[in-house]
C-alpha positions in Angstrom: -15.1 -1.3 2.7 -14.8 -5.0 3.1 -12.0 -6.6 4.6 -9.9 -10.0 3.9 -7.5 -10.5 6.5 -5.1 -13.6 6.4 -6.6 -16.5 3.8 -10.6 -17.0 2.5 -12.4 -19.1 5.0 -14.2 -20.6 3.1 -10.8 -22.6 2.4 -11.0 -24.7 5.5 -14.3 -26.5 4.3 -13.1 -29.6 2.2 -16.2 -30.0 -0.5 -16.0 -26.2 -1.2 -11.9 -26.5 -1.3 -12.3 -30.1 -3.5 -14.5 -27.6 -5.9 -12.1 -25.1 -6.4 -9.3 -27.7 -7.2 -11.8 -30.1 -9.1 -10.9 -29.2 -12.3 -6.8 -29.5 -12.0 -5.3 -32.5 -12.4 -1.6 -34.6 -12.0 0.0 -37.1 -10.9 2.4 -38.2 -8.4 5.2 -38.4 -11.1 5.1 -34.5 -12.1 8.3 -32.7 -12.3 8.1 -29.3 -9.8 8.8 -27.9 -13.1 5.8 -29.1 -15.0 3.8 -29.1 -11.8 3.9 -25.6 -11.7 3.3 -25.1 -15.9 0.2 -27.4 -14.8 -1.2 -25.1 -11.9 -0.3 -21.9 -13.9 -2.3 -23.1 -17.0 -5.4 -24.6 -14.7 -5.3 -20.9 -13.3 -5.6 -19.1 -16.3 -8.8 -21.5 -17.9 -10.3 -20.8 -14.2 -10.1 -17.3 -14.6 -11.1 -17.3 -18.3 -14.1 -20.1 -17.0 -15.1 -17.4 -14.5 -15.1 -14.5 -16.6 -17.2 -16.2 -19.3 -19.5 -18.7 -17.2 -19.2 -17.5 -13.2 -19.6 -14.7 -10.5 -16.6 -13.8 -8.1 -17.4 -14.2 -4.8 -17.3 -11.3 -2.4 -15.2 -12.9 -0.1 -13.0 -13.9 -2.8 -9.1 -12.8 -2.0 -7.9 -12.2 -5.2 -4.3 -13.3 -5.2 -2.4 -16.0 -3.6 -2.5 -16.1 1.0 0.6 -16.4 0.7 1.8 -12.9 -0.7 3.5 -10.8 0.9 2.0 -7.3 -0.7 -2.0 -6.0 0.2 -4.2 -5.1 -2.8 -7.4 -2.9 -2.9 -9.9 -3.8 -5.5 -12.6 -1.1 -6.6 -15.2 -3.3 -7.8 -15.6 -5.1 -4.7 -14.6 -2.4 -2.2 -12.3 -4.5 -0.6 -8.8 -4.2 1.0 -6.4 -7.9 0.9 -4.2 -8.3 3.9 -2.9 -12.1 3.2 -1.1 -14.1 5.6 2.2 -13.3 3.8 1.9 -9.7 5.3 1.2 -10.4 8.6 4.0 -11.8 10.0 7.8 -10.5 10.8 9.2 -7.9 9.4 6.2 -6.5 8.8 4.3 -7.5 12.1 4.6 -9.1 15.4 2.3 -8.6 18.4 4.7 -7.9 20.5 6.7 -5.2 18.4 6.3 -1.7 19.6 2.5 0.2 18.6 4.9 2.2 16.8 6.3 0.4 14.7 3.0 -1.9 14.1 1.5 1.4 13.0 4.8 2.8 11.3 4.7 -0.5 9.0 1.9 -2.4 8.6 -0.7 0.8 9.6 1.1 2.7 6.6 0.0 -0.5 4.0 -3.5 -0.6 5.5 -3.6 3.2 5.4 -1.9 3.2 1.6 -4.3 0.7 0.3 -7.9 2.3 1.9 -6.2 5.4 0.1 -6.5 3.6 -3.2 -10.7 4.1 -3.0 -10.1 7.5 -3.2 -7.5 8.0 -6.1 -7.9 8.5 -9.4 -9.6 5.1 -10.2 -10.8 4.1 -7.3 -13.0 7.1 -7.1 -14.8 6.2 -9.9 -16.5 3.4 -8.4 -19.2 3.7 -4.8 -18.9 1.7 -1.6 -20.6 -0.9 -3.4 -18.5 -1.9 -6.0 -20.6 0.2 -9.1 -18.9 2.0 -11.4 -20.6 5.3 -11.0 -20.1 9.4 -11.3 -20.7 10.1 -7.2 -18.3 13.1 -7.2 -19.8 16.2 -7.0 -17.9 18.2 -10.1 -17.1 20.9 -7.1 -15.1 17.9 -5.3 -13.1 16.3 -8.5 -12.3 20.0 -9.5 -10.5 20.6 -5.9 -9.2 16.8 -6.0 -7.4 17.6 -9.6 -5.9 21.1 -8.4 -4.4 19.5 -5.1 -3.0 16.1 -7.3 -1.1 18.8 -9.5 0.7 19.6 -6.6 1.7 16.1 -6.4 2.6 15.9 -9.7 4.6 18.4 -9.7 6.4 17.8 -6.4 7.8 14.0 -7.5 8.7 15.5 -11.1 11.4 17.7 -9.3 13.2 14.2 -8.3 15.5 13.0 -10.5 18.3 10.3 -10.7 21.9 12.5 -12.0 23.4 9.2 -13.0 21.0 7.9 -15.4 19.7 11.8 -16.2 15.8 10.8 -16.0 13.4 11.8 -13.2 10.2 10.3 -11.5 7.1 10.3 -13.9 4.8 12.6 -11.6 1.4 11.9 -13.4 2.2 7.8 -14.3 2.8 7.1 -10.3 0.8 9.8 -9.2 -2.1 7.0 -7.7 0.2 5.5 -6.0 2.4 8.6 -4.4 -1.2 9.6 -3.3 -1.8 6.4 -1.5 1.7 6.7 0.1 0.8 10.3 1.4 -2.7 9.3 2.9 -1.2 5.8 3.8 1.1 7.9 6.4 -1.5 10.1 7.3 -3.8 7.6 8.2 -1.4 5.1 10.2 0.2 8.2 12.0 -3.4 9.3 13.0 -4.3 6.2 14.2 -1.1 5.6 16.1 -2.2 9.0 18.0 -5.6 7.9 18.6 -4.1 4.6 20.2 -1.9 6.9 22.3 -4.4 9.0 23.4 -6.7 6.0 24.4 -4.1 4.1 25.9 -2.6 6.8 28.1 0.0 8.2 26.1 3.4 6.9 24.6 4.7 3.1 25.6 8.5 2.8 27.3 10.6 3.8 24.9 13.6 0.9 23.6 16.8 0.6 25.5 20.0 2.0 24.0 18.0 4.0 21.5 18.1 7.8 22.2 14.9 8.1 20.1 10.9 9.0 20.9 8.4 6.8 19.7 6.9 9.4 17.2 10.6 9.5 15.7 10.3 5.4 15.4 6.5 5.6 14.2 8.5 7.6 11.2 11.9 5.3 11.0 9.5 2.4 10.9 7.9 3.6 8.6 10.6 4.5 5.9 12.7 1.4 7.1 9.9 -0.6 4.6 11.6 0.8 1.5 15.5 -0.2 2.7 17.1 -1.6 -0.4 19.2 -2.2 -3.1 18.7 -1.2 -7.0 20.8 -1.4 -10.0 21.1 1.2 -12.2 19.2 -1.2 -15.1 16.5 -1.8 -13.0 16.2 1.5 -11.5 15.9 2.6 -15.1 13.0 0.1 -16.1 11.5 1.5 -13.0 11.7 5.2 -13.9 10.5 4.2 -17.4 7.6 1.9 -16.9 6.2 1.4 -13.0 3.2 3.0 -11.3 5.5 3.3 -7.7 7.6 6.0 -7.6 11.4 3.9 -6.5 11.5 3.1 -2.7 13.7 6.2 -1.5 11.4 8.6 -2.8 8.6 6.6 -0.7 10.3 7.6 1.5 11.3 11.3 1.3 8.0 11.9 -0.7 5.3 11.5 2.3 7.6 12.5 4.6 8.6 16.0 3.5 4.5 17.0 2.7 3.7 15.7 6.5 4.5 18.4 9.1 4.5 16.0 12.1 7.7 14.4 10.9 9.3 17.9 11.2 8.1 18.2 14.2 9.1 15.0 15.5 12.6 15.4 14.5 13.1 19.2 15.3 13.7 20.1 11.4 14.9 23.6 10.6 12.2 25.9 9.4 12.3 26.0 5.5 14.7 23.4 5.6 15.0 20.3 3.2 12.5 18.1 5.1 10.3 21.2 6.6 9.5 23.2 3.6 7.4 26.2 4.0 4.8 25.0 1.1 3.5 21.4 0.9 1.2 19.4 -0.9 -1.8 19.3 1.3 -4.1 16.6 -0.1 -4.8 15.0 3.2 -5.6 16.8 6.5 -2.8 16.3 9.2 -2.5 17.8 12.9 
C-alpha cells in the first residue's frame, strides 16, 4: 500500500510546479470571487485533459494538502494523509501515544480498512481491478458484514422516526470497526516495545487504555440539526458521528474491559459483530 503523507514532493521543484499551473491563467485585478470560479474551472478541464489525453501519477495526492480528511484510493493502492490532518486537534508530537493512536491511528487504521471493504476488495495491491477472493473468503466476508448490517439498522433517531441505513454505510461502519482495531493494536504493540503504559495526565482519574478510547470517540464531538441529521440518515455513506462512536465501540471487547462494563450490559453485550480479530 503506498503512502502520501503531508503534500506531493514533487511540488517543491519549480519547472514541474510551473507545469502543473501552466495552463491557468489571471491577472492581478481578479476579484477572490472570480479567482476562485477561475481555479475551479481550470481544475475541472485538467481533470477532463487527464482523463482524455494523460496518466495519473502514482505519487499523485488526489485532493487538495490542505484538507483536513485522509482518503484511500483502490486503483492506486494508496492511503492520503495531507498536511491538514496532521496537525492539532488531530496530532501533536508531544500529545500522549494514546491519544496519537486514539485519533489519528483510528483514521490511518479506518482508511487501510477501506482496501478490504466491499469495493476496495475488488481491486489487488497493484491497483488492478481483479477477482483475487477466493469464493470461500467473500462467502464468510458477506455472512460477517450481515452482522453489521443488521447491528447499525437497530439505531434509530425517535424524533425524526428514521434509522441508520445498515447496508448504504455499511463500507464505511466497516472501516470504523477495523480503524479501531488496528489503532488499538498498534497502540499495544507500542506499549509493549516501549515498556508499558506512559505517566498517566494530572487531575485525570483515568488509564491510558480508557483515554486511547475517549480519544478516540472525542473525534466525532458535535453538533447536528434535525435537517441535516435527516439528509444524513437519507443520503450519506457515514453512519452520523454518535453512532461512530457507540458502533465500534460496543463490537470491541477491550473497551469493556477498559472501563469495567457490566457483563451483558449496553456497551458489553454477550454477542458481537466479529469481523476483525481483537485480544
Amino acid at each position: 500500500m503506498r503512502r502520501n503523507v503531508g503534500f506531493p514532493r514533487w511540488i517543491r521543484n519549480n519547472d514541474l510546479l510551473d507545469k502543473y499551473y501552466e495552463r491557468l491563467e489571471f491577472s492581478d485585478q481578479e476579484s477572490a470571487f472570480s479567482l476562485n470560479l477561475l481555479t475551479r474551472s481550470w481544475s475541472v478541464k485538467e481533470n477532463f485533459r487527464l482523463l482524455l489525453h494523460g496518466t495519473v501519477r502514482s505519487d499523485d495526492f488526489g485532493g487538495s494538502p490542505t484538507a483536513t480528511n485522509a482518503w484511500y484510493n483502490p486503483s492506486l493502492n494508496s492511503i492520503t494523509l495531507p498536511a491538514g490532518e496532521i496537525q492539532p486537534p488531530f496530532y501533536k508530537g508531544d500529545y500522549p501515544k494514546a491519544v496519537i493512536f486514539g485519533t489519528l491511528g483510528s483514521i490511518i487504521g479506518h482508511e487501510m480498512t477501506h482496501a478490504f471493504d466491499q469495493t476496495g476488495s475488488l481491486y489487488d495491491e497493484h491497483g488492478n481491478e481483479v477477482n483475487w477472493w477466493s469464493t470461500e473468503s467473500k462467502s464468510r466476508f458477506k455472512n460477517a458484514t450481515q452482522c453489521l448490517i443488521r447491528d447499525y439498522a437497530q439505531y434509530c433517531f425517535q424524533e425524526l422516526r428514521t434509522c441508520i441505513n445498515g447496508r448504504a454505510t455499511l463500507n464505511e461502519n466497516l472501516a470504523d470497526l477495523g480503524g479501531l482495531t488496528v489503532a488499538h493494536t498498534a497502540y499495544k504493540l507500542w506499549k509493549s516495545r516501549h515498556g508499558g503504559d506512559e505517566p498517566g495526565l494530572p487531575l485525570l482519574d483515568i488509564t491510558m487504555d480508557q483515554l486511547f478510547f475517549l480519544s478516540f470517540a472525542s473525534f466525532w464531538c458535535g453538533q447536528t440539526n434535525e435537517k441535516t441529521l435527516r439528509s444524513q440518515l437519507q443520503t450519506a455513506s457515514h453512519s452520523p458521528g454518535k453512532y461512530r462512536v457507540i458502533g465500534p465501540l460496543r463490537n470491541y471487547a477491550p473497551f469493556a474491559r477498559a472501563f469495567n462494563c457490566p457483563d451483558d450490559s449496553y456497551m458489553n453485550r454477550m454477542q458481537r459483530c466479529n469481523l476483525w480479530p481483537s485480544s
